[in-house]
Biopython code that builds the backbone (N, CA, C, O; Angstrom):
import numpy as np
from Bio.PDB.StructureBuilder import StructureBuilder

atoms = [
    (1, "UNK", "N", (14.605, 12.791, 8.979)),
    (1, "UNK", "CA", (13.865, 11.605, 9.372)),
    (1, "UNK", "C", (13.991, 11.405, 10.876)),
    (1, "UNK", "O", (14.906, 11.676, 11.654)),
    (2, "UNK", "N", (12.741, 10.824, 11.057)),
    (2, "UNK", "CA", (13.262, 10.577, 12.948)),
    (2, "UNK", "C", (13.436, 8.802, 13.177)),
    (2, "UNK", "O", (13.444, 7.853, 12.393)),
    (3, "UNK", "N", (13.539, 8.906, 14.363)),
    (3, "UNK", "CA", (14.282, 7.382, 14.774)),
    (3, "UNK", "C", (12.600, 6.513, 14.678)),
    (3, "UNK", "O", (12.564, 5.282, 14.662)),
    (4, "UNK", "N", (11.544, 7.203, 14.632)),
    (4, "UNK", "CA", (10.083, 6.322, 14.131)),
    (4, "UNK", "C", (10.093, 5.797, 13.154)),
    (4, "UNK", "O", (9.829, 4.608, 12.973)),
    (5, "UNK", "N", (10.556, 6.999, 11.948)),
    (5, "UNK", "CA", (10.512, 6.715, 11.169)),
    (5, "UNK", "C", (12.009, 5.379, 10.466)),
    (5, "UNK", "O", (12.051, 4.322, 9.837)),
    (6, "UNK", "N", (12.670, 6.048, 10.909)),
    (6, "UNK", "CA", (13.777, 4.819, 10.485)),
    (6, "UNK", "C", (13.701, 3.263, 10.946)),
    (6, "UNK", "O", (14.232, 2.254, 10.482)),
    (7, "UNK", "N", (12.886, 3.460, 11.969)),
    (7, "UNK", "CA", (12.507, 1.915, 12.677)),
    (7, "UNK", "C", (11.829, 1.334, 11.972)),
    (7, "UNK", "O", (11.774, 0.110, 11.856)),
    (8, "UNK", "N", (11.076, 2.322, 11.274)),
    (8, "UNK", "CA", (9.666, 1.151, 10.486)),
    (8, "UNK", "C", (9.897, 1.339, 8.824)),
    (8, "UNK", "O", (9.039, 1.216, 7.950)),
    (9, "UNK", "N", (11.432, 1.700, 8.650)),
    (9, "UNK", "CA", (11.243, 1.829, 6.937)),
    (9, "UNK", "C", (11.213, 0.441, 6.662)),
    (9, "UNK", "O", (10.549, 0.036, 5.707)),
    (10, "UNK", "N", (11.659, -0.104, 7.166)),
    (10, "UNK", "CA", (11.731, -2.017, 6.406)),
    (10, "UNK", "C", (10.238, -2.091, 6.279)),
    (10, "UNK", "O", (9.541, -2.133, 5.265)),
    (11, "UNK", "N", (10.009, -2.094, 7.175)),
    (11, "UNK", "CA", (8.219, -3.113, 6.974)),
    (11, "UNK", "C", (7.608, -1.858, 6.362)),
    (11, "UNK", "O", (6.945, -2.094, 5.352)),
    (12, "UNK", "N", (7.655, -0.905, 6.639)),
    (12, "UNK", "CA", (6.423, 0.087, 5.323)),
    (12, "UNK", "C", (6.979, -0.530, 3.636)),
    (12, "UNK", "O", (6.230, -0.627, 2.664)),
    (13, "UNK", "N", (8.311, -0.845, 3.654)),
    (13, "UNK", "CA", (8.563, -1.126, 2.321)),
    (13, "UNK", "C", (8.629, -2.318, 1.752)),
    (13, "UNK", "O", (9.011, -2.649, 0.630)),
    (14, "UNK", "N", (8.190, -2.966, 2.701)),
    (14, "UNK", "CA", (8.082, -4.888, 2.621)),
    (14, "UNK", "C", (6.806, -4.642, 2.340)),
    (14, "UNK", "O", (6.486, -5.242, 1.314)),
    (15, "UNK", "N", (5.638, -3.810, 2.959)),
    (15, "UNK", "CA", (4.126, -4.276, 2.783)),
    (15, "UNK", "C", (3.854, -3.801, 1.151)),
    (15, "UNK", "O", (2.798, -4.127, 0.609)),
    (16, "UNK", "N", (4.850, -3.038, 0.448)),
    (16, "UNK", "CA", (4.453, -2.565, -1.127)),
    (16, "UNK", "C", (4.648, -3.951, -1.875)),
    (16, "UNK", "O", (4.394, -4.063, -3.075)),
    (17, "UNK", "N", (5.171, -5.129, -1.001)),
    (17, "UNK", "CA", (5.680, -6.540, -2.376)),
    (17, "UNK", "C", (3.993, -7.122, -2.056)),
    (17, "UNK", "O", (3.773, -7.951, -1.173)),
    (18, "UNK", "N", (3.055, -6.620, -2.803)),
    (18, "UNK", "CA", (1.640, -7.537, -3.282)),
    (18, "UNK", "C", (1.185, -7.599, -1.766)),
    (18, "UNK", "O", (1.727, -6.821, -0.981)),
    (19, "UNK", "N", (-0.197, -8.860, -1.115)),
    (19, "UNK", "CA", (-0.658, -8.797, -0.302)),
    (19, "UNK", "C", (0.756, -9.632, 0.625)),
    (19, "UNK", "O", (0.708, -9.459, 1.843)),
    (20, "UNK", "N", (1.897, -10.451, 0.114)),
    (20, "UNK", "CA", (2.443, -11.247, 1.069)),
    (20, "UNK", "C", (3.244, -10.097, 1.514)),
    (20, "UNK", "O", (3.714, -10.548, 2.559)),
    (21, "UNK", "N", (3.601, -9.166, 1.423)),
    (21, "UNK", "CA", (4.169, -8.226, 1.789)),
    (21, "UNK", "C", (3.737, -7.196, 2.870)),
    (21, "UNK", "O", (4.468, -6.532, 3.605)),
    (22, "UNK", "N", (2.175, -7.218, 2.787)),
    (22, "UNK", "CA", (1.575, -6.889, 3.610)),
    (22, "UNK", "C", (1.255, -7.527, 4.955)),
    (22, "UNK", "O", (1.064, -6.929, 6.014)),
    (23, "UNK", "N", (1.230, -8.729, 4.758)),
    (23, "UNK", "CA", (1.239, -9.896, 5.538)),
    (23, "UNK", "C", (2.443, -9.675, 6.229)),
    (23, "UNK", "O", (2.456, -9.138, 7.337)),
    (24, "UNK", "N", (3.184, -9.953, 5.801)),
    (24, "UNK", "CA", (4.875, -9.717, 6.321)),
    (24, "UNK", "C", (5.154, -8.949, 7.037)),
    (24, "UNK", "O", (5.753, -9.277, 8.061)),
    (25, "UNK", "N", (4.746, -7.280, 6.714)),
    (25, "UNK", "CA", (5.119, -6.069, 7.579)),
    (25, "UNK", "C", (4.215, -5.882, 8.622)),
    (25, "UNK", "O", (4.512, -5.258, 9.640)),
    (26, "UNK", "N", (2.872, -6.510, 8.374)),
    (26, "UNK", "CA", (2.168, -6.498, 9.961)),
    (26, "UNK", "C", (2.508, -7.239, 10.951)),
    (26, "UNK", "O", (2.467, -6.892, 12.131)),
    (27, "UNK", "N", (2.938, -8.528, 10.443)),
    (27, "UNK", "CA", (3.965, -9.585, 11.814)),
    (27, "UNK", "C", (5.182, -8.742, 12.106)),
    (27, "UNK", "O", (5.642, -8.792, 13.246)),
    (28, "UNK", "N", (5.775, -7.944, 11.163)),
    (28, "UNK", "CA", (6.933, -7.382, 11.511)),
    (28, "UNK", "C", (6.931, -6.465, 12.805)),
    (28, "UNK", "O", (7.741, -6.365, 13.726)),
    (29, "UNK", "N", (5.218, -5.568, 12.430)),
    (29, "UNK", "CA", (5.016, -4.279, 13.221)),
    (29, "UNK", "C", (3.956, -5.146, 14.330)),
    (29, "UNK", "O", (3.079, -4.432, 14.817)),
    (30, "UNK", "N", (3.956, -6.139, 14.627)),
    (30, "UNK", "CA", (3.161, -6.504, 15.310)),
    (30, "UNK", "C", (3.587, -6.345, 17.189)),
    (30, "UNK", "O", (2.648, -6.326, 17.985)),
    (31, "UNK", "N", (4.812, -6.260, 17.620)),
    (31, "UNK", "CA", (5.223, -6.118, 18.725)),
    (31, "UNK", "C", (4.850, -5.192, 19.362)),
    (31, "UNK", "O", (3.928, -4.995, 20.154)),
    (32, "UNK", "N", (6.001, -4.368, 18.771)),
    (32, "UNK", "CA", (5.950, -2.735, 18.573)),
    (32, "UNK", "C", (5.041, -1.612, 17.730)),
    (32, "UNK", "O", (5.615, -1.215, 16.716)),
    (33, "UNK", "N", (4.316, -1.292, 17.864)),
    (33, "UNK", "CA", (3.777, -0.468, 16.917)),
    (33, "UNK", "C", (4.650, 0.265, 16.160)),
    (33, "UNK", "O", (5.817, 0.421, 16.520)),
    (34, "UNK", "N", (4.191, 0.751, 15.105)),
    (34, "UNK", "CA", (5.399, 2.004, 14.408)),
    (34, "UNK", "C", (4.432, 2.759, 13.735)),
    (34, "UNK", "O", (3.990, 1.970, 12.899)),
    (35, "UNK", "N", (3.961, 3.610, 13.633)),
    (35, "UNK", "CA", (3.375, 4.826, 13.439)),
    (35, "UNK", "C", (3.764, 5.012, 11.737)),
    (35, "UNK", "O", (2.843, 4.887, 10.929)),
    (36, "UNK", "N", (4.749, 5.224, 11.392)),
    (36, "UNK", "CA", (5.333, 5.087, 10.220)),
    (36, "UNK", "C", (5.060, 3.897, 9.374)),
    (36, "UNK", "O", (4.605, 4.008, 8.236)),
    (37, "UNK", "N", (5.298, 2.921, 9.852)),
    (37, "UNK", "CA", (4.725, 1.412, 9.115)),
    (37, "UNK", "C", (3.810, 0.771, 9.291)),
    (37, "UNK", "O", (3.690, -0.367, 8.836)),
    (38, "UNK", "N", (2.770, 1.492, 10.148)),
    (38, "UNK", "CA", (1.378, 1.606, 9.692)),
    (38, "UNK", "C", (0.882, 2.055, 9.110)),
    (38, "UNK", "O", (-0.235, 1.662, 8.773)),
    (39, "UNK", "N", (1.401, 3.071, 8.686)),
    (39, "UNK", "CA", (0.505, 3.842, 7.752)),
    (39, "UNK", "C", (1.018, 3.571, 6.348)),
    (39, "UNK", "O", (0.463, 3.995, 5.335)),
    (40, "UNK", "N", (1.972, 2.930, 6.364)),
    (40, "UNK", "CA", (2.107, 2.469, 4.711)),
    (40, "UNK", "C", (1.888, 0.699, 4.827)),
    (40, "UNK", "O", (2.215, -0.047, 3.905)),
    (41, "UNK", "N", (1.385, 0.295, 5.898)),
    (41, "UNK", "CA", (0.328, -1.066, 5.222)),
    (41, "UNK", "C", (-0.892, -0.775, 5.506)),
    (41, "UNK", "O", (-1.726, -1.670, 5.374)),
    (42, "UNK", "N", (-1.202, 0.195, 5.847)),
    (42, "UNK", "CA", (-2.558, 0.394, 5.496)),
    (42, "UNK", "C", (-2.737, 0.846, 3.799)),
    (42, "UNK", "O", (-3.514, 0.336, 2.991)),
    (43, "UNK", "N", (-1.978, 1.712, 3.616)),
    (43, "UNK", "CA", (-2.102, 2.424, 2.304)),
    (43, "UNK", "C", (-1.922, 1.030, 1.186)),
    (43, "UNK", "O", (-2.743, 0.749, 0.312)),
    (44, "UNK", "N", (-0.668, 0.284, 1.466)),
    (44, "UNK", "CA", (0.043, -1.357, 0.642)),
    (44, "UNK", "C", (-1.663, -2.022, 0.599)),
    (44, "UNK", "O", (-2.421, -2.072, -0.370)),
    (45, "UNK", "N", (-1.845, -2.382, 1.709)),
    (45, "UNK", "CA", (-3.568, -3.317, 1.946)),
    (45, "UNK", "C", (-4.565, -2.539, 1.716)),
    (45, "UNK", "O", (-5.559, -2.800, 2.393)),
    (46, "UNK", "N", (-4.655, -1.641, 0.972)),
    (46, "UNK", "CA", (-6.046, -0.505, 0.126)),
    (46, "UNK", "C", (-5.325, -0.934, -1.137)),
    (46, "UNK", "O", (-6.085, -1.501, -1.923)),
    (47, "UNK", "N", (-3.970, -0.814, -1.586)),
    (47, "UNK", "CA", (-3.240, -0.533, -2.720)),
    (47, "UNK", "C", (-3.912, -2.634, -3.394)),
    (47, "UNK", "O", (-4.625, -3.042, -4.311)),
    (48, "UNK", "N", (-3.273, -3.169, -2.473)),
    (48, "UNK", "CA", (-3.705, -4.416, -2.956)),
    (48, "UNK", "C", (-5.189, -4.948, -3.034)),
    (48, "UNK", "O", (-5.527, -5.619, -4.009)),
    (49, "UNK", "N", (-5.995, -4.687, -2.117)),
    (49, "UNK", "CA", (-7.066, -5.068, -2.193)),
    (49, "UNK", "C", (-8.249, -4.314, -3.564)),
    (49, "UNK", "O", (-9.125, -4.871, -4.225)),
    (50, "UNK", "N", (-7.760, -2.848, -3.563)),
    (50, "UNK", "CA", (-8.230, -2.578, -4.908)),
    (50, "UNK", "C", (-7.153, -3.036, -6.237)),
    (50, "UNK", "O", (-7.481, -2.502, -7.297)),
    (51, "UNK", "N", (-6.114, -3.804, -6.306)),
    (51, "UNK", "CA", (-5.714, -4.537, -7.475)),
    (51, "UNK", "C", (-6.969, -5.660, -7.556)),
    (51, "UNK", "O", (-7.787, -5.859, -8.454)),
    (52, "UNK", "N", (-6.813, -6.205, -6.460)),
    (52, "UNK", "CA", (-7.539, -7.480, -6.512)),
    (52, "UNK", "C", (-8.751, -7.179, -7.034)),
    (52, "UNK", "O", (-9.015, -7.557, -8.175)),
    (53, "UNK", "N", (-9.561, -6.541, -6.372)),
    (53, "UNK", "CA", (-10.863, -6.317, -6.819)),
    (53, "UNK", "C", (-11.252, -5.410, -8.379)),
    (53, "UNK", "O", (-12.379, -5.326, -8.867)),
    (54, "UNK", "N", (-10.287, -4.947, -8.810)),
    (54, "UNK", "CA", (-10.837, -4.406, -9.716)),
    (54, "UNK", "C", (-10.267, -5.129, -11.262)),
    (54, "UNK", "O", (-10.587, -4.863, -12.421)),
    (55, "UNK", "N", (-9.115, -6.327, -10.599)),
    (55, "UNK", "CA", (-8.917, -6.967, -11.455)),
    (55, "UNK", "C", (-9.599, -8.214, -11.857)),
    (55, "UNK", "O", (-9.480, -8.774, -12.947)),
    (56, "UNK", "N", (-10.435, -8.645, -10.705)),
    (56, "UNK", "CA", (-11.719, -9.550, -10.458)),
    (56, "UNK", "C", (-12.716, -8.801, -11.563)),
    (56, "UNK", "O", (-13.288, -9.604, -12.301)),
    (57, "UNK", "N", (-12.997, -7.497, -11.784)),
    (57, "UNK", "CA", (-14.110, -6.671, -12.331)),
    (57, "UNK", "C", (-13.827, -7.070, -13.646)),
    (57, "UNK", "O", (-14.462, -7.797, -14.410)),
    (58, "UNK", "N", (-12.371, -6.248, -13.830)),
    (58, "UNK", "CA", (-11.876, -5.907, -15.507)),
    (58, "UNK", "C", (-11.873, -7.244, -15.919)),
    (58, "UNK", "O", (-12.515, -7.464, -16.946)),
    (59, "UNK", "N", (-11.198, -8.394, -15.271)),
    (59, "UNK", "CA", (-11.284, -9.796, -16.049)),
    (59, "UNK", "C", (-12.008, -10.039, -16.987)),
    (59, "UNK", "O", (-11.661, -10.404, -18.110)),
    (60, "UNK", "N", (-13.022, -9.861, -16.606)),
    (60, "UNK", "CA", (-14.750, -10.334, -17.482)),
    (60, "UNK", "C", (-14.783, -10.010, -18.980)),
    (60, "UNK", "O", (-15.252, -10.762, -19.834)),
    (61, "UNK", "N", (-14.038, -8.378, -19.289)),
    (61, "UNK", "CA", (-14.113, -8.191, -20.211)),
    (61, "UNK", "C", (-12.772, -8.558, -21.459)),
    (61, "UNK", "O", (-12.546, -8.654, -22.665)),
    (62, "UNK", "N", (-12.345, -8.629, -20.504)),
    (62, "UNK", "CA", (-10.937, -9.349, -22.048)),
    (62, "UNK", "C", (-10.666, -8.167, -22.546)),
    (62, "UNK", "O", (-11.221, -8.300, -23.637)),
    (63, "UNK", "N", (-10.223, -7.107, -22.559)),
    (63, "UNK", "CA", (-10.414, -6.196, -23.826)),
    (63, "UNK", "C", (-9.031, -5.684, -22.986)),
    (63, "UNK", "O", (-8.963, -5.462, -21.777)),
    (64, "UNK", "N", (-7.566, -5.521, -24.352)),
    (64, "UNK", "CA", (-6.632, -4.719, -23.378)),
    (64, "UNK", "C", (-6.979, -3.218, -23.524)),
    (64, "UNK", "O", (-6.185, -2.556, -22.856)),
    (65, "UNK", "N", (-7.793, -2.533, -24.096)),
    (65, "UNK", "CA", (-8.416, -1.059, -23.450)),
    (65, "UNK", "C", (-8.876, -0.597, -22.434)),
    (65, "UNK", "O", (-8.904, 0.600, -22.152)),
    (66, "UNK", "N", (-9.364, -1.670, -21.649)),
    (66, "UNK", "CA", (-9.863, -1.403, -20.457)),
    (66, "UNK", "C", (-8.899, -1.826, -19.142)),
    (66, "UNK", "O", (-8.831, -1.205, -18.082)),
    (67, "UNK", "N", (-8.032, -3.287, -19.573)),
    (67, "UNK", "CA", (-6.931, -3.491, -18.866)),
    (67, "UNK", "C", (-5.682, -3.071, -18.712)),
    (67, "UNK", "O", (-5.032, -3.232, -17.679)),
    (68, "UNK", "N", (-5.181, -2.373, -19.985)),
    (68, "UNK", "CA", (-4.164, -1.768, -19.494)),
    (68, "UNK", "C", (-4.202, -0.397, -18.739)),
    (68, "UNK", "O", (-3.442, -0.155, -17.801)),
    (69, "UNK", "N", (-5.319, 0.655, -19.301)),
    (69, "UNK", "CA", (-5.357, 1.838, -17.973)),
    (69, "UNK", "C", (-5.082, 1.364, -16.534)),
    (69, "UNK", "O", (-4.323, 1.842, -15.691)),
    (70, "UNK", "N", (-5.808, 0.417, -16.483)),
    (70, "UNK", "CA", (-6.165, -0.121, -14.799)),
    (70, "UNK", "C", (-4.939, -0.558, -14.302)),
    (70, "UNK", "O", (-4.658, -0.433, -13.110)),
    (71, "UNK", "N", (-3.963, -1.210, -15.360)),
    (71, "UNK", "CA", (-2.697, -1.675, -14.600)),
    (71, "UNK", "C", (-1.724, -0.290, -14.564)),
    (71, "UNK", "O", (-1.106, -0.093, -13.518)),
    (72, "UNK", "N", (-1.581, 0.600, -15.587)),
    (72, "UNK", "CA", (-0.692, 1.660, -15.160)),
    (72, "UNK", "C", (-1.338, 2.567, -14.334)),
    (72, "UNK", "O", (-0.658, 3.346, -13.665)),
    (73, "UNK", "N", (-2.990, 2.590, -14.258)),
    (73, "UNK", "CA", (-3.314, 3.355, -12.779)),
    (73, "UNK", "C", (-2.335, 2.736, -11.554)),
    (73, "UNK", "O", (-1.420, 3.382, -11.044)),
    (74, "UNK", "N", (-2.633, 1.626, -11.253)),
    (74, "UNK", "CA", (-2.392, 0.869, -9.901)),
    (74, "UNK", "C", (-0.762, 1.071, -9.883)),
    (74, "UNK", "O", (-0.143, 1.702, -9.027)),
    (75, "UNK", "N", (-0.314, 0.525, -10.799)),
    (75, "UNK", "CA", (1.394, 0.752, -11.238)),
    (75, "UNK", "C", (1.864, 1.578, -10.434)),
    (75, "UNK", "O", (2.689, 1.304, -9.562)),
    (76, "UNK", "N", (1.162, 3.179, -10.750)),
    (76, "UNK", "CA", (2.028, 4.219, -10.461)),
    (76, "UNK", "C", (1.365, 5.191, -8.916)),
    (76, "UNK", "O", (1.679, 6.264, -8.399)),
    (77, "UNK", "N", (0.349, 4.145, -8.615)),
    (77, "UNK", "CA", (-0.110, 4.397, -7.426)),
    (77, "UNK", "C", (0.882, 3.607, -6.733)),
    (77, "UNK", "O", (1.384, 4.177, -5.764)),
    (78, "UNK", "N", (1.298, 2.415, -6.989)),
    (78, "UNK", "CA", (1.706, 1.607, -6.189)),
    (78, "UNK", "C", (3.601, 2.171, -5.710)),
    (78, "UNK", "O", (4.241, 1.979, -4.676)),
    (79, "UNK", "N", (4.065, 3.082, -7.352)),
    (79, "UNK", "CA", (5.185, 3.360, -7.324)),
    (79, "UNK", "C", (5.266, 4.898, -6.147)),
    (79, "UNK", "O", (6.180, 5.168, -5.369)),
    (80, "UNK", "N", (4.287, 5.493, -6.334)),
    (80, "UNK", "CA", (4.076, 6.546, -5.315)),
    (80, "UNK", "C", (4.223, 6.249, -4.313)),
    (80, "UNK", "O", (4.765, 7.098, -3.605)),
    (81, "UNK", "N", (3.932, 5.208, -3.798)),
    (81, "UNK", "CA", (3.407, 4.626, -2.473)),
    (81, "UNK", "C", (5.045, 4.347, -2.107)),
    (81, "UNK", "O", (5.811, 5.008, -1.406)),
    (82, "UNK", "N", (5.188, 3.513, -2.615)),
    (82, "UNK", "CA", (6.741, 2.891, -2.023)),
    (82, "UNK", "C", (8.009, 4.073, -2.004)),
    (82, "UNK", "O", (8.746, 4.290, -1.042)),
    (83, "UNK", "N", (8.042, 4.648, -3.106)),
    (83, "UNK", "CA", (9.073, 6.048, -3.301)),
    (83, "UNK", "C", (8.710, 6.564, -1.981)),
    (83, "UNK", "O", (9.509, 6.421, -1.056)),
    (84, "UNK", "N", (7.037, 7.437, -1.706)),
    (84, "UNK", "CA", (7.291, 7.357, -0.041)),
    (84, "UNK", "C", (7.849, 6.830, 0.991)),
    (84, "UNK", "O", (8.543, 7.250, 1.918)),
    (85, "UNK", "N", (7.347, 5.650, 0.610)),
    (85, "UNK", "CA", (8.181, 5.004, 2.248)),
    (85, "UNK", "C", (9.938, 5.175, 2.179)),
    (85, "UNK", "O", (10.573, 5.494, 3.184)),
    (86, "UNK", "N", (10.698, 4.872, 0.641)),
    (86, "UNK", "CA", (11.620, 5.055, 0.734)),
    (86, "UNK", "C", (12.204, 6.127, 1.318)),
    (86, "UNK", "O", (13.242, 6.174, 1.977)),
    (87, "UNK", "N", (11.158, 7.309, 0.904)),
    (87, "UNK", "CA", (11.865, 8.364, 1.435)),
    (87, "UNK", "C", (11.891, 9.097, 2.671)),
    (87, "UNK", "O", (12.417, 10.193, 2.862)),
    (88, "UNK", "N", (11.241, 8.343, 3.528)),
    (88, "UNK", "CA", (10.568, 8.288, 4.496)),
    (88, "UNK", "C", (8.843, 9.449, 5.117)),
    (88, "UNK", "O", (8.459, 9.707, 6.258)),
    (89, "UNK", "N", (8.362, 9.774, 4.004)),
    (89, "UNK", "CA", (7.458, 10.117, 4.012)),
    (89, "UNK", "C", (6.187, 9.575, 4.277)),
    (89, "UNK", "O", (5.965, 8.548, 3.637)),
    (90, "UNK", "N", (5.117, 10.018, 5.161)),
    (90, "UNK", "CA", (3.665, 9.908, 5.523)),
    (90, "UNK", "C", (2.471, 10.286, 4.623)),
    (90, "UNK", "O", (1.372, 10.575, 5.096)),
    (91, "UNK", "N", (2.745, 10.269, 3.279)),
    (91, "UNK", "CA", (1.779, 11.278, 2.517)),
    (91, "UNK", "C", (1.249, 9.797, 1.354)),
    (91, "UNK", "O", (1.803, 8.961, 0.641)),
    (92, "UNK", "N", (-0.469, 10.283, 1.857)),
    (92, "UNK", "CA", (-0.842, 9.268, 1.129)),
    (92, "UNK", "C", (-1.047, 9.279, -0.232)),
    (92, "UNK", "O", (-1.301, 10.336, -0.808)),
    (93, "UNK", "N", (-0.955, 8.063, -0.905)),
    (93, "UNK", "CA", (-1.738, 7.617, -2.134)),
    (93, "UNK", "C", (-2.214, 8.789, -2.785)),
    (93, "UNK", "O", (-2.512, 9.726, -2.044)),
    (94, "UNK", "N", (-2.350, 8.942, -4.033)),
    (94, "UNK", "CA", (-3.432, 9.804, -4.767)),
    (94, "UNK", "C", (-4.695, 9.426, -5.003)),
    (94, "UNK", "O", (-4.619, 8.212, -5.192)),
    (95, "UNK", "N", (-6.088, 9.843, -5.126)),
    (95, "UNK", "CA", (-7.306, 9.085, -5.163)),
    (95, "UNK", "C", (-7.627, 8.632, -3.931)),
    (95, "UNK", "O", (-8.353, 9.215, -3.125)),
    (96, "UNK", "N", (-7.102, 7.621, -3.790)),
    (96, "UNK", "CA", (-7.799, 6.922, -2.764)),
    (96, "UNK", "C", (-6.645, 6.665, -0.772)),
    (96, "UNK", "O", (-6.783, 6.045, 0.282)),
    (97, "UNK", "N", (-5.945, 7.345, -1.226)),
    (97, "UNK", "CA", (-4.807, 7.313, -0.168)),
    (97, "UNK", "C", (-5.619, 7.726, 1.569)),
    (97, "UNK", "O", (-5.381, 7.087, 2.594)),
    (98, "UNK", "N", (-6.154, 8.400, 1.514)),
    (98, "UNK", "CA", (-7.315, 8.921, 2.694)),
    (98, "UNK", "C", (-8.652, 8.048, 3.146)),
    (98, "UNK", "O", (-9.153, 7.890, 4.259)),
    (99, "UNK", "N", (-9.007, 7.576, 1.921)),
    (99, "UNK", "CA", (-9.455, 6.320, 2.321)),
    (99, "UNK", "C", (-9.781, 5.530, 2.732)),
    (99, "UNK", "O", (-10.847, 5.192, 3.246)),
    (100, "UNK", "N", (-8.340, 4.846, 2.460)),
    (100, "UNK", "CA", (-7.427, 3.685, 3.157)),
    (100, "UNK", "C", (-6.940, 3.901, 4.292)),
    (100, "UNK", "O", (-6.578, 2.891, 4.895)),
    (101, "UNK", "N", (-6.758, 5.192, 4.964)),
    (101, "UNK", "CA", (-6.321, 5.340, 6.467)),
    (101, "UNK", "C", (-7.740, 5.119, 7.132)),
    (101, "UNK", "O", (-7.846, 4.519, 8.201)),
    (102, "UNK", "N", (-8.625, 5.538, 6.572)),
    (102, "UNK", "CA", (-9.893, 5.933, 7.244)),
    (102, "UNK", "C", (-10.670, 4.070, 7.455)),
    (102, "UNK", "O", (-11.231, 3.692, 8.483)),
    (103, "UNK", "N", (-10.444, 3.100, 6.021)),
    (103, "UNK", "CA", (-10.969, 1.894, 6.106)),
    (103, "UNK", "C", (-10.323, 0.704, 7.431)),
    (103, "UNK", "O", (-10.823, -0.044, 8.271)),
    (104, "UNK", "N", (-9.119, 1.049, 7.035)),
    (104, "UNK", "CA", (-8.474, 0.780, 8.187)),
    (104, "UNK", "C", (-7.469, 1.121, 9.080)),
    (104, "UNK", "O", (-6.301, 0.758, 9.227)),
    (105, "UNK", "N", (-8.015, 1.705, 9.498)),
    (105, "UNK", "CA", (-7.632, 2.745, 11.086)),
    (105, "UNK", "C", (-6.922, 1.878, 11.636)),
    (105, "UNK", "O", (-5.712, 1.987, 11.836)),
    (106, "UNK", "N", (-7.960, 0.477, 12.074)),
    (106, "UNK", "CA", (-7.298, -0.564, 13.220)),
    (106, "UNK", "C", (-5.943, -1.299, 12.858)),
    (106, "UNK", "O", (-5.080, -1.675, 13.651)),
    (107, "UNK", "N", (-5.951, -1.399, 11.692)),
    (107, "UNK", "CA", (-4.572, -2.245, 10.736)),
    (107, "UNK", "C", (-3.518, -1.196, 11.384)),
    (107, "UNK", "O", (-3.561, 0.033, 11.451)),
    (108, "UNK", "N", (-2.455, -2.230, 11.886)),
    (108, "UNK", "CA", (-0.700, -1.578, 11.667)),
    (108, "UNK", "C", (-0.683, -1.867, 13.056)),
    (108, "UNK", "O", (0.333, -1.657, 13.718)),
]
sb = StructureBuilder()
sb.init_structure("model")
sb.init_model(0)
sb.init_chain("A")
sb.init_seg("    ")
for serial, (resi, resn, name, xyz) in enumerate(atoms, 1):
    if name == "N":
        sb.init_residue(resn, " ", resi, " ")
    sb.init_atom(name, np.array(xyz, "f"), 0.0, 1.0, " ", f" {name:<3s}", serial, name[0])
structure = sb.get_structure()
């Protein structure tokens, strides 16, 4: 690991707690940039914003066949995500991890 990366493990792993987490690690990284903990609230703020939105979608239908895939999709996207940062790795998301660097570039 390098000293980038060790600077910004807190806030890459604060932005995986939901959107306040995301919130959190961008005031954190807001001084200083960190290269490292930008790129995992960008990935956290793709990770949350498609909970949100696709749980806005699935709502409608009530049916747990359609809701539970969607929560152990996101689940274990979300568990990917953070095991990265723990480990101090740069490697995005599955699906949609590329994305999310690309939607927001300017974030971090």
């Amino acid at each position: 690991m390098t000293r980038t990366t060790d600077s910004g493990k807190t806030a890459a792993i604060t932005a995986y707690i939901l959107i306040i987490g995301v919130l959190i690690a961008m005031s954190m990284n807001a001084d200083e940039k960190n290269k490292f903990a930008s790129f995992h609230i960008r990935q956290a703020l793709g990770l949350s914003l498609t909970f949100i939105s696709f749980g806005a979608i699935i709502s409608n239908f009530d049916s747990f066949m359609i809701t539970f895939p969607m929560w152990i999709c996101v689940s274990v996207l979300w568990g990917y995500g953070i095991i990265t940062a723990i480990k101090g790795e740069t490697t995005p998301v599955p699906l949609l991890g590329n994305i999310f660097q690309k939607w927001f570039k300017t974030i971090g």
